[in-house]
C-alpha positions as CSV (number, residue, x, y, z in Angstrom):
1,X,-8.9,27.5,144.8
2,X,-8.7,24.2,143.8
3,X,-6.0,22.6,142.5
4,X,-4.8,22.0,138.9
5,X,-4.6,18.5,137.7
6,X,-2.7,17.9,135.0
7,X,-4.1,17.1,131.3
8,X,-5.1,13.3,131.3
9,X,-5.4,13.2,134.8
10,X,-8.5,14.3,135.3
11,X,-9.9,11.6,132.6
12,X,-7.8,8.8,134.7
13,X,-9.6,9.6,137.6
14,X,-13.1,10.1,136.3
15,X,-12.5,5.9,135.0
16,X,-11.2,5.0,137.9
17,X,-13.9,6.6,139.5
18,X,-16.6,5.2,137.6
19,X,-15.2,2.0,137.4
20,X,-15.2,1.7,141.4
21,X,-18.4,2.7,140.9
22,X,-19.3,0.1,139.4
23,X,-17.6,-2.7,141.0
24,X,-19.2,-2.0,144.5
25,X,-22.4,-2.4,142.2
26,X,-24.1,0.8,141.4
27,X,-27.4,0.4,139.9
28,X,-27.3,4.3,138.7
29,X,-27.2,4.3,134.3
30,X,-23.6,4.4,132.9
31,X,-25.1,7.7,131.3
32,X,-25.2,9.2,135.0
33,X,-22.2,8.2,136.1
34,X,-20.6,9.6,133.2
35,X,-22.4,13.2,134.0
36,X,-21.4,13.5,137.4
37,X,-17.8,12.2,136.6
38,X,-18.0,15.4,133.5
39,X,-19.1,17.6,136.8
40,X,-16.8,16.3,139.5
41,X,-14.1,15.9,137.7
42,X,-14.5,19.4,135.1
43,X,-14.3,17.3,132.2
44,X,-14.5,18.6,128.4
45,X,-17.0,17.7,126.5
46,X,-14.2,16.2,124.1
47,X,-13.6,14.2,127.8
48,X,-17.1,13.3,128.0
49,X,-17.5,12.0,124.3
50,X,-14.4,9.8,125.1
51,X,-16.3,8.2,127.9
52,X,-19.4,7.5,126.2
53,X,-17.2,5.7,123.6
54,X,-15.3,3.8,126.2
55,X,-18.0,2.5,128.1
56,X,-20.2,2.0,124.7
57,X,-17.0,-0.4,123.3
58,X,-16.8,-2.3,126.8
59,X,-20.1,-2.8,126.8
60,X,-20.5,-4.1,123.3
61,X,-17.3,-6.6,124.3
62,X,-19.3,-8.1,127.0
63,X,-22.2,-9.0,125.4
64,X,-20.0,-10.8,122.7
């Protein structure tokens, strides 16, 4: 059995995750990150809604 992380955590790790993702230069869609980070990590889907915002707002910032 794995073990439980607690509430937040899981969400922290799934950014950080993605994030290193995307430093080292992923060329996989920010959409497939964020569903293997919902997987790998057993996010909600209130989790996953909050990283489609996330990445949505960053995105929008950078092209500003």
């Amino acid at each position: 059995m794995g073990t439980i992380i607690p509430e937040g955590e899981a969400l922290k790790k799934a950014i950080r995750w993605i994030a290193n993702r995307l430093k080292n230069g992923e060329k996989t869609s920010i959409k497939k990150l964020i569903n293997e980070a919902v997987f790998q990590f057993d996010l909600t889907p209130k989790d996953s809604q909050f990283l489609y915002n996330f990445y949505r707002h960053l995105r929008k910032q950078s092209k500003e």
